[in-house]
C-alpha positions as CSV (number, residue, x, y, z in Angstrom):
1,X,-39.1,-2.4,27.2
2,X,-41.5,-3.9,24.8
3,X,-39.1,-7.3,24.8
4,X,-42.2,-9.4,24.1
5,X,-42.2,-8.2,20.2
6,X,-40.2,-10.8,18.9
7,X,-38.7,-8.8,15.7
8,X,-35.9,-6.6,16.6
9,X,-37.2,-3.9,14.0
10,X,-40.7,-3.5,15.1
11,X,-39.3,-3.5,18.9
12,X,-36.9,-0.8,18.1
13,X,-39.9,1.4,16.2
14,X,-42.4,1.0,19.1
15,X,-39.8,1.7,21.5
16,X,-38.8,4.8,19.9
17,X,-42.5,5.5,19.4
18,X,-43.4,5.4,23.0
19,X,-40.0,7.1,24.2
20,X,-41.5,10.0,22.0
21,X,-44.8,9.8,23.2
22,X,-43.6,10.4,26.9
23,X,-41.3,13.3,26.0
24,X,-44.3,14.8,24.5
25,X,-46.5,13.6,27.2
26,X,-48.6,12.0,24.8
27,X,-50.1,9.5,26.7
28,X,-53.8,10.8,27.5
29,X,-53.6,11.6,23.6
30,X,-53.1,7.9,22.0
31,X,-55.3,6.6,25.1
32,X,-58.3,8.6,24.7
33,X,-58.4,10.0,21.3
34,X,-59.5,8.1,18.0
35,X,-57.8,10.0,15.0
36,X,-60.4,10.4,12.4
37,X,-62.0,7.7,10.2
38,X,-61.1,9.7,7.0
39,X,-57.6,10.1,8.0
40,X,-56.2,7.5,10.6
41,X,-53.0,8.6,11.9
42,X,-51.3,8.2,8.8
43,X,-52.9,11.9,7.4
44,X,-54.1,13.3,10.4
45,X,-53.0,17.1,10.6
46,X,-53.6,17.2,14.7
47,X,-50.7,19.2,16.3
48,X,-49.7,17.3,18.5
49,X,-49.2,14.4,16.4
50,X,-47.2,16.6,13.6
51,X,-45.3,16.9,16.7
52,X,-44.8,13.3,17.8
53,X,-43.7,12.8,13.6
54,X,-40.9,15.4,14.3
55,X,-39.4,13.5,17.1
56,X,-39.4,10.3,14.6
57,X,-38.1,12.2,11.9
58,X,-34.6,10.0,12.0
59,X,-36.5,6.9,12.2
60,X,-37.5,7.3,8.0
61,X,-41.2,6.2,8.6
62,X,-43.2,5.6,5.4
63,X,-46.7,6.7,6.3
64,X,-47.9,3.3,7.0
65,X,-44.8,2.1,9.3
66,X,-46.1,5.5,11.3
67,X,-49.5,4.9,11.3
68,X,-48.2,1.4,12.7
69,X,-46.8,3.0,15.2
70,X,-49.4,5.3,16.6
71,X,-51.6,2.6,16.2
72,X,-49.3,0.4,18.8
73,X,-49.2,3.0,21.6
74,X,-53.2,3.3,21.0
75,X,-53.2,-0.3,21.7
76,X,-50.3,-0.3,24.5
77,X,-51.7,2.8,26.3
78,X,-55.2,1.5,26.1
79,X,-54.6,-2.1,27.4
80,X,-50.4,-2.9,28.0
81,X,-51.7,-6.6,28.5
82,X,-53.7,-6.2,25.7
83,X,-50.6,-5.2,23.0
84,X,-48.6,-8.1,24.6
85,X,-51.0,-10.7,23.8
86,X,-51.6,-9.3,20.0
87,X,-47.3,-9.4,19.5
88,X,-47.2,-12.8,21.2
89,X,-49.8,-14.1,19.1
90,X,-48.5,-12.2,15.9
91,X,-47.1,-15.0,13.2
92,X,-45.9,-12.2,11.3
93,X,-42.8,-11.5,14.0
94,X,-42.0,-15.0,14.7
């Protein structure tokens, strides 16, 4: 899964990510729900995304690599063709 992001790192974090997000059955949750403009994911104190950080615990996210993260299932959850056209087009990976 997610073998369209061509660095091996981010892959293996948005994998993880998303592997999370289903145990947790969070998929309604980075679908339909914006975190707050004062807060992004990065300091949002939701539950269920203190949660989701506790299942990446062993993954040693810096705040922004998380936010990252949450911010790709937003993206993949919302629109999966959608998050594979922003990786295929990302310089950054290549």
């Amino acid at each position: 899964m997610f073998e369209y992001i061509n660095c091996v790192h981010t892959r293996n974090m948005v994998r993880n990510a998303y592997e999370a997000a289903e145990r947790l059955n969070l998929r309604d949750f980075f679908a339909n729900i914006n975190p707050p403009d004062n807060t992004g994911y990065m300091f949002w104190n939701d539950p269920r995304l203190l949660s989701f950080g506790r299942e990446l615990e062993s993954d040693g996210h810096s705040g922004a690599s998380f936010a990252y993260v949450c911010r790709n299932l937003q993206s993949y959850y919302r629109d999966p063709d959608a998050h594979k056209n922003l990786h295929k087009k990302s310089k950054l990976e290549n």
